[in-house]
C-alpha atoms as one frame of an Amber mdcrd trajectory, in Angstrom:
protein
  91.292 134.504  72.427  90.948 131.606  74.298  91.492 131.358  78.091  94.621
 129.476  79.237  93.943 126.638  81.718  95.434 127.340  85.138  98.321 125.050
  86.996  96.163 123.304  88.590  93.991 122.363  86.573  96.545 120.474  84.667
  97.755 118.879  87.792  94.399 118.161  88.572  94.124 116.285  85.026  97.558
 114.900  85.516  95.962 112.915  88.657  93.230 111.872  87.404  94.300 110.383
  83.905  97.372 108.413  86.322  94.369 106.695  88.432  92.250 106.146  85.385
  94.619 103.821  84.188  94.660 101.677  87.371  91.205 100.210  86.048  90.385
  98.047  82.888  86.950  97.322  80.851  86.375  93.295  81.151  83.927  91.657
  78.857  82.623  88.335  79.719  81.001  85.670  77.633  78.114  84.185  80.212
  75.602  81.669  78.220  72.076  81.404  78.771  70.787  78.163  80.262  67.141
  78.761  78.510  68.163  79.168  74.702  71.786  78.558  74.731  72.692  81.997
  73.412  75.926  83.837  74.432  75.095  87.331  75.904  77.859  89.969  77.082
  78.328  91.060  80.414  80.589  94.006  80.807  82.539  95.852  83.686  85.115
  98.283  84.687  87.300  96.864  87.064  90.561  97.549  88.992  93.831  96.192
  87.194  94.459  93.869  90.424  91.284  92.548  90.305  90.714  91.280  86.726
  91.712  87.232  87.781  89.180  87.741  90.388  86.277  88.837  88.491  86.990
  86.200  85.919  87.301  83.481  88.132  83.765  83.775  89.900
């Protein structure tokens, strides 16, 4: 049988997952100025944040 996962361990998990979804994967188009090529630039970045890290 398998062991059963304690309280708070589940709390624990609870907690986590809640501030995991407080942050968001941005991908970003950024062109090269030698060939002209698009290349992808990509970061994990908090919700309030996202404007931000577009704008610069």
């Amino acid at each position: 049988m398998a062991k059963a996962a304690s309280k708070n361990a589940k709390i624990k998990d609870a907690k986590a997952s809640a501030e995991a979804k407080n942050w968001t994967k941005v991908i970003r188009a950024v062109r090269s100025p030698k060939t002209g090529a698009y290349t992808f630039k990509e970061a994990i970045v908090h919700k309030d944040k996202v404007k931000e890290y577009l704008a610069n």
